[in-house]
C-alpha positions as CSV (number, residue, x, y, z in Angstrom):
1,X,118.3,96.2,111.6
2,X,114.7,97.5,110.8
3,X,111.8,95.6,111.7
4,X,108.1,95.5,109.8
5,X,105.0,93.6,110.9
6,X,102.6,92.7,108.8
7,X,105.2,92.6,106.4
8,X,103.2,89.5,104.6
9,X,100.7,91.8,104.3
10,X,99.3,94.7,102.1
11,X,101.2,97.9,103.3
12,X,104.0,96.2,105.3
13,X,105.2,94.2,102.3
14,X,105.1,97.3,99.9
15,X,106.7,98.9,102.9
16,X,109.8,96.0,102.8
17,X,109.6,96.5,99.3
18,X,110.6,100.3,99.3
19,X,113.2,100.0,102.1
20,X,115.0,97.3,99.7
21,X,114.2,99.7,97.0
22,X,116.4,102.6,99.3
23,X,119.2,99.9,99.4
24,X,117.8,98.7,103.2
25,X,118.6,94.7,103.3
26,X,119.0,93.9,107.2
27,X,115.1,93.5,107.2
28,X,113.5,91.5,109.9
29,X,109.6,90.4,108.9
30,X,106.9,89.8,111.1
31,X,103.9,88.2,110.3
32,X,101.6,84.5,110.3
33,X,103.8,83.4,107.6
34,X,101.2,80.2,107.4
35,X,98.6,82.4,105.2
36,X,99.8,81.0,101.5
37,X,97.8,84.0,100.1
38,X,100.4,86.2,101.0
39,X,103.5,84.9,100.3
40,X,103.6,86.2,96.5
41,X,103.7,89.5,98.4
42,X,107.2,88.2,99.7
43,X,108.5,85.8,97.3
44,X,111.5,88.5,95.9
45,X,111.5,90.7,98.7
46,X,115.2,90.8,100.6
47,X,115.1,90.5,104.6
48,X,117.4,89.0,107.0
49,X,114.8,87.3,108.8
50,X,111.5,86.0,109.6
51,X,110.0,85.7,112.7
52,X,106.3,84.6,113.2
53,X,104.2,87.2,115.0
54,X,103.7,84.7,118.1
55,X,107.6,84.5,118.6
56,X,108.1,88.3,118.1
57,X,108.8,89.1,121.9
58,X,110.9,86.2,123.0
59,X,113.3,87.3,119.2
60,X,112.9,91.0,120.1
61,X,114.2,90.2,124.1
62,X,117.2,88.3,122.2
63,X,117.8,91.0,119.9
64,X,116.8,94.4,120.5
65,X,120.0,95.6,120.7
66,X,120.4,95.3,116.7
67,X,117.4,96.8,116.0
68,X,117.1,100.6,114.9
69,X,113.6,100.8,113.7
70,X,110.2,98.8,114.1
71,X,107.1,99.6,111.6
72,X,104.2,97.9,113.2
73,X,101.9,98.0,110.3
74,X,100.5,94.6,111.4
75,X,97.0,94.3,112.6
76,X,93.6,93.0,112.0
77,X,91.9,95.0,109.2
78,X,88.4,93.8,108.7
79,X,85.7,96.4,109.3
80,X,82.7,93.9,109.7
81,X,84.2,91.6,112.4
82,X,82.1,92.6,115.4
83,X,83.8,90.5,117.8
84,X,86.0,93.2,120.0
85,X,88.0,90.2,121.7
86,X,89.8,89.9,118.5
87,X,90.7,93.3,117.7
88,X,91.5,93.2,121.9
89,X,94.5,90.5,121.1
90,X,95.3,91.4,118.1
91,X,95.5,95.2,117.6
92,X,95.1,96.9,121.0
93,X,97.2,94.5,123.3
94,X,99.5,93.1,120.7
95,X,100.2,97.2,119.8
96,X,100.8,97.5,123.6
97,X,103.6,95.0,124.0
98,X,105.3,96.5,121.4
99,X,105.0,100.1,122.8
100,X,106.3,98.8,126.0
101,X,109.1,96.9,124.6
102,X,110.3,99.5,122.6
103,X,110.2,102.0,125.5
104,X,112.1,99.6,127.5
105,X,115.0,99.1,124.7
106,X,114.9,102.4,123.3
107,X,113.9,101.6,119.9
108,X,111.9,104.8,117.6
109,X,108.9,103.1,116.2
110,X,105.9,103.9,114.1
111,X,102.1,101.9,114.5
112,X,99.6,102.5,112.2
113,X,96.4,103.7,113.5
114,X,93.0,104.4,111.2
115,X,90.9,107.4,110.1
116,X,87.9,104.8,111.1
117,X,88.9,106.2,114.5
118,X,86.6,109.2,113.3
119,X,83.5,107.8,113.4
120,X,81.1,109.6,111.4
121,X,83.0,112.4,111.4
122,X,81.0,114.6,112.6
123,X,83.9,115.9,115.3
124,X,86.0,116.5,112.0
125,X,89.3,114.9,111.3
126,X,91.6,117.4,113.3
127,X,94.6,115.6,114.2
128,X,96.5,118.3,116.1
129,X,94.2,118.0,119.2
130,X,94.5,115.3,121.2
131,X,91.6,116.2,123.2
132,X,89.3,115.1,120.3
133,X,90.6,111.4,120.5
134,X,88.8,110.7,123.9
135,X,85.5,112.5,122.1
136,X,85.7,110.2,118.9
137,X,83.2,107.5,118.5
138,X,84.0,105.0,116.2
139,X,81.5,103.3,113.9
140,X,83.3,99.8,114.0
141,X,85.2,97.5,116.6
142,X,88.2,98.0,114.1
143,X,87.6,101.6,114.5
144,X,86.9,101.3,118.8
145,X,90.5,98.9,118.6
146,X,92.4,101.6,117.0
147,X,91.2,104.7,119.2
148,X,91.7,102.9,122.4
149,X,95.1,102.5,121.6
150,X,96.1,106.0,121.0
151,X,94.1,107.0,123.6
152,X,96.5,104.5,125.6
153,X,99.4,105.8,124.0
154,X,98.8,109.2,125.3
155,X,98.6,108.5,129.0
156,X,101.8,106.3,129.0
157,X,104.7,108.3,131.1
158,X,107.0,106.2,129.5
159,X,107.3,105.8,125.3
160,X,109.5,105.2,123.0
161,X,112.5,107.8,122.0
162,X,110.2,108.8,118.6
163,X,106.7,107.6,118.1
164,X,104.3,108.1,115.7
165,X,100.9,107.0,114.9
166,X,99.6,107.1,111.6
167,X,95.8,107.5,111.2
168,X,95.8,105.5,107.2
169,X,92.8,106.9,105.3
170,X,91.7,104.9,102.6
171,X,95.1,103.2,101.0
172,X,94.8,101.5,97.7
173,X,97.6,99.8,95.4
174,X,99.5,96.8,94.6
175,X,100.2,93.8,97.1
176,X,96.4,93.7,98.2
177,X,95.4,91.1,96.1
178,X,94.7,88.4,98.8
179,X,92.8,90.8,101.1
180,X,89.3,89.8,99.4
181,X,86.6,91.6,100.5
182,X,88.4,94.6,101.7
183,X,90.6,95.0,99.1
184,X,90.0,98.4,97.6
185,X,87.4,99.6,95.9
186,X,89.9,100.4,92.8
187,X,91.1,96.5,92.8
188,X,87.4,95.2,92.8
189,X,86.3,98.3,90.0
190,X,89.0,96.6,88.2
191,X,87.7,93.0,88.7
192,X,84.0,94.0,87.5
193,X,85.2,95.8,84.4
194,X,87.2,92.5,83.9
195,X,85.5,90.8,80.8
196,X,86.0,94.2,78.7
197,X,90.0,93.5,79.7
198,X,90.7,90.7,78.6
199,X,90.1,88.5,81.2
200,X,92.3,89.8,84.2
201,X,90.5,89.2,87.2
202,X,91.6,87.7,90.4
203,X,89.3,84.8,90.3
204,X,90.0,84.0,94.0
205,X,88.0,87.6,95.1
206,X,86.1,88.0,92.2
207,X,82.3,88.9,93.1
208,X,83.0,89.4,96.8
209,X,83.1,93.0,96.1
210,X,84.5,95.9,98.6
211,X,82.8,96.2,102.0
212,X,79.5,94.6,99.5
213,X,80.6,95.6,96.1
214,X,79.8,92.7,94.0
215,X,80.2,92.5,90.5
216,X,80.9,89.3,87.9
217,X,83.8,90.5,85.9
218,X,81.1,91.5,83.5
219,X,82.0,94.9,82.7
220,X,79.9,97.0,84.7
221,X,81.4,98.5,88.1
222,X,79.1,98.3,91.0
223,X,79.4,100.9,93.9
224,X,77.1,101.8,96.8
225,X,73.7,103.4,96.6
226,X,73.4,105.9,99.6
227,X,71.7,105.7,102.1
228,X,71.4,109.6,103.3
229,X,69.8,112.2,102.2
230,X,72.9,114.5,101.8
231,X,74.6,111.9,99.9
232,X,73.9,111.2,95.5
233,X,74.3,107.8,94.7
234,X,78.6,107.2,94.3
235,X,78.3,110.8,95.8
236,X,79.9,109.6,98.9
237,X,83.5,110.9,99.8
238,X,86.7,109.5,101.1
239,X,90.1,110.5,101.1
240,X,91.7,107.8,98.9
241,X,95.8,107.7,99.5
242,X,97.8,105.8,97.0
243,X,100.4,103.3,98.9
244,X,103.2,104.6,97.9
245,X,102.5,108.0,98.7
246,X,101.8,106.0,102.1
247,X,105.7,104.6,102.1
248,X,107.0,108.0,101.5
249,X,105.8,109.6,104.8
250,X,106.9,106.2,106.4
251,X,110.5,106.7,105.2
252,X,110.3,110.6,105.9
253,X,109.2,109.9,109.5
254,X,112.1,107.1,109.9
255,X,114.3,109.5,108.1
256,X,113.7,112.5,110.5
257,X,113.7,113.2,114.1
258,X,110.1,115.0,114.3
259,X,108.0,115.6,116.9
260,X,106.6,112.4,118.3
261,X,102.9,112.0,118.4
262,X,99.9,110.9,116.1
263,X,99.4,112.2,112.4
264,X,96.3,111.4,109.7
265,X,98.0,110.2,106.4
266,X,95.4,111.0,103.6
267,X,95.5,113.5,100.7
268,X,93.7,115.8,102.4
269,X,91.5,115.9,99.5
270,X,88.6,114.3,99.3
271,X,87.1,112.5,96.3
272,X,83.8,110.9,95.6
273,X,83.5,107.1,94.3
274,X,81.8,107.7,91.1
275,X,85.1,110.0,90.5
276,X,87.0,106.4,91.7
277,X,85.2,104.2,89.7
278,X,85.4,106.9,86.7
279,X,89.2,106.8,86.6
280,X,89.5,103.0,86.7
281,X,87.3,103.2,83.4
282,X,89.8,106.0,81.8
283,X,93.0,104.2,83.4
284,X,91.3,100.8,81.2
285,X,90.5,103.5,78.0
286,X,87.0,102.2,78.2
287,X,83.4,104.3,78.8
288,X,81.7,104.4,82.1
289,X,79.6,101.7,83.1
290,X,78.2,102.0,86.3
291,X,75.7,100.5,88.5
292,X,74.3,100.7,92.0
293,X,73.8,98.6,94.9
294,X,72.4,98.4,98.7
295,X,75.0,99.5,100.9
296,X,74.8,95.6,103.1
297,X,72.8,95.8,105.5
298,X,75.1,94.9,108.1
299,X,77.3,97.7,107.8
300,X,74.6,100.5,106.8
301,X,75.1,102.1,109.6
302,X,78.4,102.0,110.0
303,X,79.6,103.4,106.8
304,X,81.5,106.5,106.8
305,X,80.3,109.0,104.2
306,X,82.5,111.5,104.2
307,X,86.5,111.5,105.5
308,X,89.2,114.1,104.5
309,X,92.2,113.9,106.3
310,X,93.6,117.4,108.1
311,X,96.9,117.1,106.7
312,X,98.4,120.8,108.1
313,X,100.2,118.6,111.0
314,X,102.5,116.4,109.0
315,X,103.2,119.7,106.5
316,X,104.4,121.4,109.3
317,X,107.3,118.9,110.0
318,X,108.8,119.7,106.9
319,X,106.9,117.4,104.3
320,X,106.4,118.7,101.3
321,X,106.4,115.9,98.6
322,X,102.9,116.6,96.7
323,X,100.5,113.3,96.7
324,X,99.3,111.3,93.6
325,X,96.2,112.9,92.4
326,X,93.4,110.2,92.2
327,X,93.3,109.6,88.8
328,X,97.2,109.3,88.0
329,X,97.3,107.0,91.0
330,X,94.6,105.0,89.9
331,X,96.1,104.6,86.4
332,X,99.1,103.5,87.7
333,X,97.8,100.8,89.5
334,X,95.6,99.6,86.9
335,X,98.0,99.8,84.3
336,X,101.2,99.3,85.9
337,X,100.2,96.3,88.8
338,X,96.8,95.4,88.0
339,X,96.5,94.7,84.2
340,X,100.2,92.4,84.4
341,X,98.9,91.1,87.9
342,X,103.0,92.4,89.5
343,X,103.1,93.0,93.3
344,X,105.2,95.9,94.1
């Protein structure tokens, strides 16, 4: 039995989705199952179970004899709440109990962690020092939440049999069409352009734009104007990680006994947004369009410029599967999930 939380959500239901896909059916998913918005990420997805998040511990002290595997890809996501005591609950002490009931029962898991763990990346993004993770100085409570847990993680005497924590760079694809606002800057590119498409926009996120990106489905993709001097407008640069290349390293680490410990998941590539919002143009055969906005002011100074994962540590285990380049990604979403409107 293999359990996922967050499985309602963006990368634990594609995550359900590819273990069904590799013939996996004893599924157990963990989420608030009361957010409609999710369900179509669900709705033909086969699972054994489904346990709300709140009931996890008292199914898990029933059960954790059954179970082989847990993927806690569960957590609060949103970048511009600034009140810590949620990401306290819901990331760092929720992330905890897990930890320490999987030590107890002896069950190999995998957490997601966060490149926003970085900061401003002015430290770099090493992750085979684990010094540098009591230096880093996140930008964002999300960011503070994730750090302090694998801080955490490395003082514990006591773990689980395998462990891994998975610093997610920026991840884009299907299933994150209820996630609004921080849906990727791909899905809301594709939104904007939406008139010249014939129509197929998520009118439920529409205009609410990524991290600030508006846009009115009117043809014309808005990104952020920058804000620093070493920076072009749509200059700025992230490592952009198409989902399933995500999945893939999940399985691998499920798959194979490597060393425990905490691993960046990007590209290791780097791309700028005007690139981005470029290939969403070519993925719809259409000519650029592209406008710029303020960066809101609210998270101005917390925007990350520049990330590009170190990817040398997860190589080293063995992995070798090459990752989507940007623009065949992108075009796959677009015209494979996005144009239809399927969930993976």
């Amino acid at each position: 039995m293999i359990v996922v939380t967050g499985a309602a959500g963006f990368i634990g239901s594609c995550m359900v989705g590819k273990l069904n896909n590799k013939g996996v059916k004893d599924l157990v998913m963990v989420d608030d199952f009361s957010k409609t918005e999710k369900h179509p990420n669900i709705a033909n997805k086969i699972f054994l179970d489904q346990v709300d998040r709140r009931q996890f511990f008292s199914w898990l002290d029933k059960n954790a004899g059954e179970v082989e595997f847990i993927f806690h890809i569960g957590a609060r996501t949103d970048t511009t709440e600034f009140n810590m005591a949620v990401f306290d609950e819901l990331n760092l002490s929720y992330t905890k109990k897990i930890w320490n009931a999987c030590s107890e029962y002896r069950i190999p898991m995998i957490y997601a962690s966060s490149a926003a763990t970085y900061g401003d990346g002015s430290l770099g993004y090493d992750d085979t020092d684990n010094n540098l993770i009591d230096q880093l100085q996140p930008l964002n409570p999300y960011g503070i939440s994730k750090n302090e847990f694998d801080k955490w993680a490395l003082r514990q005497a006591e773990s689980p049999p395998r462990w891994y924590g998975l610093k997610f760079f920026n991840v884009f694809g299907p299933n994150e069409y209820h996630k609004g606002r921080m849906a990727s800057v791909v899905f809301h590119a594709f939104n904007q352009v939406g008139k010249g498409t014939g129509g197929q926009v998520d009118k439920g996120t529409r205009g609410q734009g990524d991290r600030g990106t508006g846009g009115q489905g009117d043809g014309v993709v808005r990104l952020f104007r920058s804000h620093h001097q070493d920076y072009s407008d749509g200059g700025q640069l992230r490592d952009f990680i198409y989902v399933k290349d995500v999945l893939d390293v999940l399985w691998y680490l499920m798959q194979n006994p490597v060393e425990s410990g905490i691993y960046n998941l990007g590209t290791g590539k780097s791309r700028t947004f005007l690139d981005l919002g470029n290939a969403v143009f070519k993925a719809l055969d259409l000519s650029p369009a592209i406008e710029f906005i303020d960066t809101p002011a609210d998270i101005r100074d917390k925007y990350q410029y520049f990330t590009e994962a170190k990817m040398d540590k997860l190589r080293a285990t063995g992995y070798s599967k090459p990752f989507y380049t940007l623009e065949a990604a992108v075009t796959e979403y677009v015209q494979g999930y996005l144009v239809e409107r399927i969930w993976y």
